[in-house]
C-alpha positions as CSV (number, residue, x, y, z in Angstrom):
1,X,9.5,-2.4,-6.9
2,X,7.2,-4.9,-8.9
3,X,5.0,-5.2,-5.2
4,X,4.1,-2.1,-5.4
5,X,2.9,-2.1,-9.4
6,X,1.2,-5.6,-8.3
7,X,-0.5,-3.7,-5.5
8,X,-1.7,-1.1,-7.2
9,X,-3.0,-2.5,-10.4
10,X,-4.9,-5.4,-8.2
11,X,-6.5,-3.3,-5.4
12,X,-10.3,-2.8,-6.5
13,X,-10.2,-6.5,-7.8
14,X,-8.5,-8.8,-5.3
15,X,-8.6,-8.5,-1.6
16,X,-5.5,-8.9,0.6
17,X,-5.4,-9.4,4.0
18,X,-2.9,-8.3,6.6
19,X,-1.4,-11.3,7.1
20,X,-0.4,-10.7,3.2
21,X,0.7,-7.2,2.9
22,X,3.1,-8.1,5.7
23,X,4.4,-10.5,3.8
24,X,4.9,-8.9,1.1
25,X,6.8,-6.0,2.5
26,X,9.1,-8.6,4.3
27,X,9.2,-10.2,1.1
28,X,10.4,-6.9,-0.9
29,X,12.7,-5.7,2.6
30,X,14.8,-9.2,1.9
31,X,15.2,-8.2,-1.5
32,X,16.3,-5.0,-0.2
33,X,18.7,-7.1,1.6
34,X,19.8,-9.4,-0.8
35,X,20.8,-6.7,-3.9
36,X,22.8,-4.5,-1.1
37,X,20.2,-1.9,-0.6
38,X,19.4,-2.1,3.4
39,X,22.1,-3.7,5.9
40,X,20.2,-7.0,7.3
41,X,21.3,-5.3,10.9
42,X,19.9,-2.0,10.3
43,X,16.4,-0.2,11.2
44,X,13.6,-1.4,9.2
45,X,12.0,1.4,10.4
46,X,14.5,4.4,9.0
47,X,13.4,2.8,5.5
48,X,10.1,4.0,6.0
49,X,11.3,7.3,7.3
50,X,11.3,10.5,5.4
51,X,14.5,11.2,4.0
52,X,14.9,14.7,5.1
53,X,14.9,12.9,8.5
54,X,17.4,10.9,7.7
55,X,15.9,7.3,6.5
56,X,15.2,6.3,2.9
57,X,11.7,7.9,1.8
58,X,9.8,4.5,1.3
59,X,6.3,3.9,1.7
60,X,5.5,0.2,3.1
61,X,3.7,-1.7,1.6
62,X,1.0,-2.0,3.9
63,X,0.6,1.6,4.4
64,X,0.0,1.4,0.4
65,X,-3.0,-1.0,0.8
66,X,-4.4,0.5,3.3
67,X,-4.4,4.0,1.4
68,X,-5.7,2.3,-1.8
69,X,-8.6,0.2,0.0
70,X,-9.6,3.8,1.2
71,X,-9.7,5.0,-1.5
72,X,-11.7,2.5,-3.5
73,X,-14.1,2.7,-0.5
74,X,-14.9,6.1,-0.9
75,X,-14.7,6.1,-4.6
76,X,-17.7,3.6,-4.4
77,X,-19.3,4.9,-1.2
78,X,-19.9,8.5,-3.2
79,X,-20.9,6.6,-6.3
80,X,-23.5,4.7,-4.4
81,X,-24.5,8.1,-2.8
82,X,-24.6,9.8,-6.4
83,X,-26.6,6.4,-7.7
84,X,-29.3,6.6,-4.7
85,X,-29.6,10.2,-4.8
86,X,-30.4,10.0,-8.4
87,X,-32.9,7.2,-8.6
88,X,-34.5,8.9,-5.7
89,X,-35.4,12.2,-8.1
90,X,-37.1,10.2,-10.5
């Protein structure tokens, strides 16, 4: 899905709140909805279940910003450290 490119592609630059990641993933579940893949009655939850359980494998989108901001925040938290640690030597 193009939420998940978006998401990816803008996660260091532009911060999203809650409020808009939930959007989003209700935004992509209609069109889920809409193109015939996931019943508007069914278990929004056995999307985000592993298929081998039985659900559809997906990865929401909010779990998908979370992961990234995680990672961007250890990504600069380590380069600060190397940064710091470096200046300190000289």
């Amino acid at each position: 899905m193009r939420a998940y490119a978006v998401l990816r592609y803008t996660a260091g630059i532009v911060n999203r709140t809650r409020d808009e990641l939930e959007t989003m993933g209700r935004r992509s579940r209609k069109m889920f909805t809409a193109h015939g893949g996931f019943h508007h009655k069914s278990d929004v939850d056995r999307l985000y279940t592993q298929r081998i359980v039985g659900g559809r494998g997906l990865t929401s989108i909010e779990d998908v910003g979370y992961v990234l901001y995680v990672k961007k925040r250890s990504t600069f938290l380590s380069m600060l450290h190397l940064v710091l640690t470096n200046s300190c030597r000289q």
